[in-house]
C-alpha positions as CSV (number, residue, x, y, z in Angstrom):
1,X,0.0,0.0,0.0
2,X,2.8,2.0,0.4
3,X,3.6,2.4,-3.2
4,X,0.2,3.2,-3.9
5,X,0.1,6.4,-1.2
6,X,3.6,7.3,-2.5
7,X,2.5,7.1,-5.9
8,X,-0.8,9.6,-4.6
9,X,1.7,12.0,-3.1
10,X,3.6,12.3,-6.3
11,X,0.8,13.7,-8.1
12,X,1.0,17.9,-8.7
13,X,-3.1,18.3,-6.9
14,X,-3.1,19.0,-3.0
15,X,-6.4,20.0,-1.1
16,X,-6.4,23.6,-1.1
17,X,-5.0,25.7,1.7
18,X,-8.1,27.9,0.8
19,X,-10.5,25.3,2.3
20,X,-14.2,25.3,3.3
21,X,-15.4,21.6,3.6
22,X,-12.6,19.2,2.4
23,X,-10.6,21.5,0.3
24,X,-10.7,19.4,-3.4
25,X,-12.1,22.8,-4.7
26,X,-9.3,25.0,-3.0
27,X,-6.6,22.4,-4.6
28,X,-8.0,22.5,-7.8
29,X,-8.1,25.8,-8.1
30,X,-4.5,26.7,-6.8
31,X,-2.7,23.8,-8.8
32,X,-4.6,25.4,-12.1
33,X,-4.5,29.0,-11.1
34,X,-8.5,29.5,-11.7
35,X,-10.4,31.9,-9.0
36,X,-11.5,29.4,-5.9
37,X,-14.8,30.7,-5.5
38,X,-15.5,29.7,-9.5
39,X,-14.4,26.4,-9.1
40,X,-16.9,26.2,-6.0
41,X,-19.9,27.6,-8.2
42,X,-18.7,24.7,-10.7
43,X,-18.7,21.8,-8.0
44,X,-21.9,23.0,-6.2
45,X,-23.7,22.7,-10.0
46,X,-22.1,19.5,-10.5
47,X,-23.5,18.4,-7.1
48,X,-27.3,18.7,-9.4
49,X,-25.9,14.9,-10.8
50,X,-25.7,13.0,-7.5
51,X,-24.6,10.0,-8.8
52,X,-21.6,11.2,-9.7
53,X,-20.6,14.0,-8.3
54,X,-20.4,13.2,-4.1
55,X,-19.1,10.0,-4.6
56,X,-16.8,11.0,-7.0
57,X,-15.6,14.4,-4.3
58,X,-15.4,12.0,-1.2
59,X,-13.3,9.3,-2.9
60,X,-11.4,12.7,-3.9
61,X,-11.2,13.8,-0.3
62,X,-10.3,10.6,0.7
63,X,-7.1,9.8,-1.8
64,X,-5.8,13.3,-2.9
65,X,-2.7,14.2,0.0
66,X,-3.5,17.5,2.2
67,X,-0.3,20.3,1.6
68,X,1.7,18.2,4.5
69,X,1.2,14.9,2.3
70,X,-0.8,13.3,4.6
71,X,-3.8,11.1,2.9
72,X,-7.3,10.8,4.5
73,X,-7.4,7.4,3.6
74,X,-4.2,6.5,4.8
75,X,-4.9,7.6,8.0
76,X,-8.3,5.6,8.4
77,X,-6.9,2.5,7.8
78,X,-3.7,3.4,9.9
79,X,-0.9,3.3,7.5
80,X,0.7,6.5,9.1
């Protein structure tokens, strides 16, 4: 599992230092530049397709590393 976390950390997307829930709109927005509160707007209308949309943010929250590296995931199932 290791390799898998390390490989998680070595990607260029952190949750945002600017965050409000779980910071995947923060970290999108600072790794591509774009305006925070945009990227929000753009999140909160993807929420209208359920199916896809909060699954798809709270497998984000879980596997994308906060700005210390640390991994939500990783944590729950006490890797670190």
């Amino acid at each position: 599992m290791d390799k898998f976390f390390n490989s998680l950390r070595a990607f260029p997307l952190r949750r945002g230092p600017k965050r409000m829930v779980a910071g995947i709109a923060g970290g999108i927005a600072d790794r591509f530049g774009w305006d925070v509160t945009l990227v929000r707007i753009g999140l909160l209308l993807a929420f209208l397709l359920p199916v896809v949309s909060i699954p798809l943010y709270l497998v984000l929250w879980l596997l994308i590393p906060d700005q210390n590296g640390t991994i939500v995931l990783e944590r729950l199932i006490g890797q670190r």
